[in-house]
C-alpha positions as CSV (number, residue, x, y, z in Angstrom):
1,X,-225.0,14.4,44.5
2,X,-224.3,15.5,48.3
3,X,-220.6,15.0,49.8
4,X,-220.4,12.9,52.8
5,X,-217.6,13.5,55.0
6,X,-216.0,10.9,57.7
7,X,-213.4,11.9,59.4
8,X,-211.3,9.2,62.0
9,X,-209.6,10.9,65.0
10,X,-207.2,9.3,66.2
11,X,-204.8,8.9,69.6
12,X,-202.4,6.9,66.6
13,X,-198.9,7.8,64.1
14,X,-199.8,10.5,61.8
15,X,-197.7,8.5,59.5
16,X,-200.9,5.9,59.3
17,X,-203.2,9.0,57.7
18,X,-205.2,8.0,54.7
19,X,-208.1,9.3,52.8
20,X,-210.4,8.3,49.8
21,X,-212.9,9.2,47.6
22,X,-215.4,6.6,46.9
23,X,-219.1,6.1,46.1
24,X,-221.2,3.8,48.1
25,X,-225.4,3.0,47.5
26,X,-225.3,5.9,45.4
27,X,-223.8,8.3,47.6
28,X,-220.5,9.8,47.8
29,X,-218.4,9.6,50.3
30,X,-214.8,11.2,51.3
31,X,-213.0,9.0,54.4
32,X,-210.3,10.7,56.2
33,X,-207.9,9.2,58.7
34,X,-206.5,11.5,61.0
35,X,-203.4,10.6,63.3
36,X,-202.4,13.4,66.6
37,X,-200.0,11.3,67.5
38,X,-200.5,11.0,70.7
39,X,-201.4,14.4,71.8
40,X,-204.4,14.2,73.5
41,X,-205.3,18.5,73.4
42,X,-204.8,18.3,69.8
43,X,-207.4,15.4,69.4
44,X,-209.8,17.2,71.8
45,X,-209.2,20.3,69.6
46,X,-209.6,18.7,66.2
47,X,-213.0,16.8,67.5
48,X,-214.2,20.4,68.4
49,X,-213.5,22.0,65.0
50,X,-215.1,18.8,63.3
51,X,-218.3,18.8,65.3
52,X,-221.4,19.6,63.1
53,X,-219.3,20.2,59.9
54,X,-219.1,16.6,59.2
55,X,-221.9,13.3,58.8
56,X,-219.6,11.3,61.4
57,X,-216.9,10.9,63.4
58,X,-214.7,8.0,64.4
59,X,-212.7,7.8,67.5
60,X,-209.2,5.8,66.9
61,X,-206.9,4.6,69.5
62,X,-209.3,4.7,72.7
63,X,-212.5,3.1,73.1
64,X,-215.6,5.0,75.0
65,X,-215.3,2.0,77.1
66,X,-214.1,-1.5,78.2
67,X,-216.5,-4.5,77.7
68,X,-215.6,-8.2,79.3
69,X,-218.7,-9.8,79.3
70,X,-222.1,-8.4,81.3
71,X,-219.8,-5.5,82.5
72,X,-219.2,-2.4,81.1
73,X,-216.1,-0.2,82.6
74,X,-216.3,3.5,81.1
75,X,-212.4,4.4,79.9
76,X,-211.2,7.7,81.0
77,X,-209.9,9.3,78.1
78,X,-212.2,8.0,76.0
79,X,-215.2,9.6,77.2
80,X,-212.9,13.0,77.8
81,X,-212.7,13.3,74.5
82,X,-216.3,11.8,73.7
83,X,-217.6,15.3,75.3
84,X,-215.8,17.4,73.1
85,X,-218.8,16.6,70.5
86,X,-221.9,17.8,71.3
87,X,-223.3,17.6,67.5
88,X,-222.4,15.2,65.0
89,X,-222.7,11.3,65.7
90,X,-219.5,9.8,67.2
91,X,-218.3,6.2,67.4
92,X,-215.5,4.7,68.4
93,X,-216.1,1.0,66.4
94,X,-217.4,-0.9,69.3
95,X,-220.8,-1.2,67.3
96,X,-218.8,-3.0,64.6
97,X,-216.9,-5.2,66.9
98,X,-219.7,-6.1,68.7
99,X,-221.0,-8.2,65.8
100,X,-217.4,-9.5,64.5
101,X,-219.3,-13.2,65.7
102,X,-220.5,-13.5,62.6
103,X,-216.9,-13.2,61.1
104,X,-216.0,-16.2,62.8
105,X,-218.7,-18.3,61.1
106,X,-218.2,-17.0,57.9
107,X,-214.1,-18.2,57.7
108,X,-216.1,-21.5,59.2
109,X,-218.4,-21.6,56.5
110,X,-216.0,-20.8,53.8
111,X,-212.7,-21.5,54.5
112,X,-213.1,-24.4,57.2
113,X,-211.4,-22.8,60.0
114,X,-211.1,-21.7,63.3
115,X,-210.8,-25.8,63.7
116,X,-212.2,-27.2,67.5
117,X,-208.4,-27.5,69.0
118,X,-206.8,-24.7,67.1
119,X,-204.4,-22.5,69.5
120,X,-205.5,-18.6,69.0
121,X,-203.8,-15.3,70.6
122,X,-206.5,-13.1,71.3
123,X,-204.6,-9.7,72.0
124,X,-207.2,-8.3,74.1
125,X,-210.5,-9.5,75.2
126,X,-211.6,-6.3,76.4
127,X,-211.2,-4.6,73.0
128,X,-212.7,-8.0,71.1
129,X,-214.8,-9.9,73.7
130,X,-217.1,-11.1,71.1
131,X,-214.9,-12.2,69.0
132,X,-213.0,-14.3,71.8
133,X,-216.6,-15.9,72.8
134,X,-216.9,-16.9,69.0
135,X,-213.5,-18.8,69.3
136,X,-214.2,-20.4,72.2
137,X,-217.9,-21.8,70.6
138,X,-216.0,-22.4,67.5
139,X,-213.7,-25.4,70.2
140,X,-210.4,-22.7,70.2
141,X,-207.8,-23.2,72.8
142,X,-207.8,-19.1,73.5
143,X,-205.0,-17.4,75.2
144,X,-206.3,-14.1,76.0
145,X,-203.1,-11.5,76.2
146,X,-204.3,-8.2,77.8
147,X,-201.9,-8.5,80.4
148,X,-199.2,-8.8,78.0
149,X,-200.3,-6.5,75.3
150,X,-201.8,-3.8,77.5
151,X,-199.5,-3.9,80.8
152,X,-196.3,-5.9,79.6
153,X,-197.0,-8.2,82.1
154,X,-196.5,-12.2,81.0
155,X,-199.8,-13.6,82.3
156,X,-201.8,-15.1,79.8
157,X,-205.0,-16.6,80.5
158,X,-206.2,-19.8,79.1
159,X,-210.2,-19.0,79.8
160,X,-212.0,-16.3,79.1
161,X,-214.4,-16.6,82.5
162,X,-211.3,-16.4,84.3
163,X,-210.1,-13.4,82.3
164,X,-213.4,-11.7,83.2
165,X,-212.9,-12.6,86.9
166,X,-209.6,-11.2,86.8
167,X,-211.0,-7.9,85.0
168,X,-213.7,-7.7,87.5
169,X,-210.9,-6.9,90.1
170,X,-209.0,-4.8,88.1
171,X,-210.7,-2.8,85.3
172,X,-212.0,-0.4,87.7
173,X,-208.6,0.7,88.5
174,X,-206.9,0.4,85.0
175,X,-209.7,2.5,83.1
176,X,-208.8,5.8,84.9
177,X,-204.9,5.1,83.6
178,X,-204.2,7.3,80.9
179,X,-204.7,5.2,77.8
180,X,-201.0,5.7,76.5
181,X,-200.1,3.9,79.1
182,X,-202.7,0.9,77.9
183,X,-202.3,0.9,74.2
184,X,-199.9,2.1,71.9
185,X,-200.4,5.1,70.6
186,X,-198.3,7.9,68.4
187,X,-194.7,6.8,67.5
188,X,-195.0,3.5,69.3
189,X,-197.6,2.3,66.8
190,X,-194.3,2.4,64.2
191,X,-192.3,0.1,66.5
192,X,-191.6,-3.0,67.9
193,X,-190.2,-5.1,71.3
194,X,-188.9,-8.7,70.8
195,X,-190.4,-9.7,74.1
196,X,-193.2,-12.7,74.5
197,X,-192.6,-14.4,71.4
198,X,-193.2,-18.0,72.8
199,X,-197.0,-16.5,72.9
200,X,-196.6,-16.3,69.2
201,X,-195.1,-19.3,68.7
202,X,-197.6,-21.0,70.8
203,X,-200.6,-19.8,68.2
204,X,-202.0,-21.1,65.0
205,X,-204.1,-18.2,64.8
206,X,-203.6,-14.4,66.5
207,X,-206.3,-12.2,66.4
208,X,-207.2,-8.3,67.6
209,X,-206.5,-4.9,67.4
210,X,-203.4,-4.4,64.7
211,X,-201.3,-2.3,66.7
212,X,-201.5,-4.5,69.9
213,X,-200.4,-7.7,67.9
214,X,-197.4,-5.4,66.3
215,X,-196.4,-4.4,69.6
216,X,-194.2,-7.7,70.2
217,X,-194.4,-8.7,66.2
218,X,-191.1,-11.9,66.5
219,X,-189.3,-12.2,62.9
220,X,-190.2,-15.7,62.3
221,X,-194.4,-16.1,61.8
222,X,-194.4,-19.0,59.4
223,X,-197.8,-20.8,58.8
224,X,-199.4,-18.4,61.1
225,X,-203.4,-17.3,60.6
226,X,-203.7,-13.0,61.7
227,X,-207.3,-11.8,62.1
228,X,-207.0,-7.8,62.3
229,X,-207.8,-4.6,60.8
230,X,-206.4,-1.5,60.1
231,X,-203.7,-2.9,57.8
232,X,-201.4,-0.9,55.2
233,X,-199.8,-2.4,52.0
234,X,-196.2,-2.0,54.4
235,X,-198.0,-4.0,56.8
236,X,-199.0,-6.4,54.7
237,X,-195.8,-6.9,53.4
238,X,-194.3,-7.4,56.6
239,X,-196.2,-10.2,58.1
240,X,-195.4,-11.8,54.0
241,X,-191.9,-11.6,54.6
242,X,-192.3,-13.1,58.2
243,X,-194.1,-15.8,57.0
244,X,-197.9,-15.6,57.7
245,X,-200.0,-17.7,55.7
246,X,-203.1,-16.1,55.9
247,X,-204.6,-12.4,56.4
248,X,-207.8,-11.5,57.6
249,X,-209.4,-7.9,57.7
250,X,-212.4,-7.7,59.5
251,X,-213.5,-4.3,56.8
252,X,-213.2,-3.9,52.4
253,X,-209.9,-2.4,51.7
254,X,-209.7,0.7,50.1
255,X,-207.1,1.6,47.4
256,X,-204.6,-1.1,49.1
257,X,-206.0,-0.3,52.8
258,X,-208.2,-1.9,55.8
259,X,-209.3,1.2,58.1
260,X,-210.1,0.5,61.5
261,X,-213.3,-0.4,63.6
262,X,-214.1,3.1,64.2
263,X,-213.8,4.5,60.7
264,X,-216.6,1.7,59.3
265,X,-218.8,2.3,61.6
266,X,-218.8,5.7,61.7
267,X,-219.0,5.3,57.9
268,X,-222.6,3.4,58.2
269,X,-223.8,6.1,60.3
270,X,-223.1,8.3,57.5
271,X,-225.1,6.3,55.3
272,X,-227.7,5.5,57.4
273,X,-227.8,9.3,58.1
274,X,-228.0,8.3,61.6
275,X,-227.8,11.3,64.1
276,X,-226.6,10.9,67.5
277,X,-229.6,9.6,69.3
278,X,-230.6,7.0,66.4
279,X,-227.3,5.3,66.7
280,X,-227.5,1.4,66.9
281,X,-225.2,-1.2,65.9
282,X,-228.6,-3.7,65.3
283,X,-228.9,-1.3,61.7
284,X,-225.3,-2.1,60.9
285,X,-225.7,-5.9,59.7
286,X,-228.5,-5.1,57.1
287,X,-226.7,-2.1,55.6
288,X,-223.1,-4.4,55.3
289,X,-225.3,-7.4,53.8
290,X,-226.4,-4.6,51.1
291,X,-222.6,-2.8,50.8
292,X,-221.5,-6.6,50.4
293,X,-219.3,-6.0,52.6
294,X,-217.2,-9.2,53.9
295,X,-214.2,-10.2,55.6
296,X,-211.5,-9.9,53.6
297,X,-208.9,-13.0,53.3
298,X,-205.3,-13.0,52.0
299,X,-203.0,-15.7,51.3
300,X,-199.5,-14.3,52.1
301,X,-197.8,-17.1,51.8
């Protein structure tokens, strides 16, 4: 049976690496997580050694681009390293996010929340816009943080439209910033700030990127709802001991771990055997109905 190899690059800790072994439809498949801590050369070096020796590659810690809405703002040092691949498929988990509606009606269907009134942090709507316009339909109160998460800047904003607006004017600007200065990337992914907790305490439910929501992470989370990914059995325990009452990956967990956007995405383009110009998140939901693939919710507490 042919090997499949995945491999995540990504602008994150090194400390976060993971890999596994697993089968899936039949086909095996070896997942690799690879952190550079930072240093963009060495990601732009490793995606150059990887290209056309492995069935896909996933981009962590910077996006190919920034999405509010209709508009579409290309990110700077995502698409400098996107050009370091010229052969095998690369994706950076927008594909996946993209369609994380559905994961909203699903902890509807079978869980009975997001309630209409229910306060939610939403990190960043220009990582998860889709899943921000699911809240709203779904009668959230949505505070949308990428001012605070992305700049450190306490302006939250209570409406998506007038996030967009905002973005309009701004984006532009803030996608030729080097990403480390956007998102937390290398050793900073390990640590915290206790700064903007009443944003937490304000929320029933936060949701978005892992490592944004960390970024500020206050002691006390009790009765708290996180919807994330890319979640480690020491995260995990964390936000237990903090008190959140319930966990929800947006991916399966393997061998005690949630990868990322980009790492299950660029694992169905593996086993779709997808090449670059074939790729289309519209062949994602059909292959993640068959893997049985479904949000995955923990009661911490």
């Amino acid at each position: 049976m042919e090997l499949k190899r995945v491999v995540s690059v990504s602008l994150g800790s090194s400390k976060r690496d993971h890999s596994v072994l697993t089968e899936l439809l039949g086909q095996r498949i070896y997942i690799e997580r690879i952190g550079v801590d930072g240093d963009i050369k060495r990601a732009e070096n490793l995606l150059e050694q990887l290209d056309g020796r492995v069935s896909a590659i996933g981009l962590g810690g910077v996006n190919f681009n920034l999405q509010t809405g209709r508009y579409c703002f290309p990110l700077r040092d995502g698409i400098k390293l996107a050009r370091r691949v010229k052969k095998t498929p690369l994706v950076d988990g927008s594909g996946l996010k993209s369609g994380e509606k559905r994961l909203i009606s699903f902890l509807q269907k079978n869980y009975g929340w997001p309630r209409g009134g229910q306060r939610v942090l939403l990190t960043s709507a220009l990582d998860r816009f889709g899943l921000g316009e699911a809240l709203e339909k779904a009668g959230c109160r949505i505070l949308v943080g990428d001012a605070i998460f992305a700049l450190g800047i306490p302006l939250p904003f209570y409406s998506l439209r007038l996030f967009e607006l905002a973005a309009l004017l701004t984006v532009p600007f803030l996608s030729c910033l080097p990403v480390k200065w956007l998102y937390p990337t290398g050793g900073k992914q390990l640590t915290t700030k206790k700064r903007f907790t009443r944003y937490y305490l304000w929320a029933d439910i936060i949701a978005g990127d892992f490592h944004f929501l960390h970024r500020y992470l206050p002691e006390n989370l009790s009765g708290k709802d996180i919807i994330t990914s890319t979640v480690t059995k020491e995260n995990k325990e964390e936000l237990k001991f903090k008190g959140v009452r319930c966990l929800v990956t947006t991916g399966p967990s393997f061998e005690g771990r949630s990868f990322g956007a980009n790492v299950m995405e660029a694992v169905c383009v593996a086993l779709l055997g997808l090449s670059r110009e074939e790729l289309n998140p519209e062949k994602y939901p059909p292959l993640l109905d068959e893997l049985g693939w479904k949000p995955r919710v923990e009661y911490l507490n």
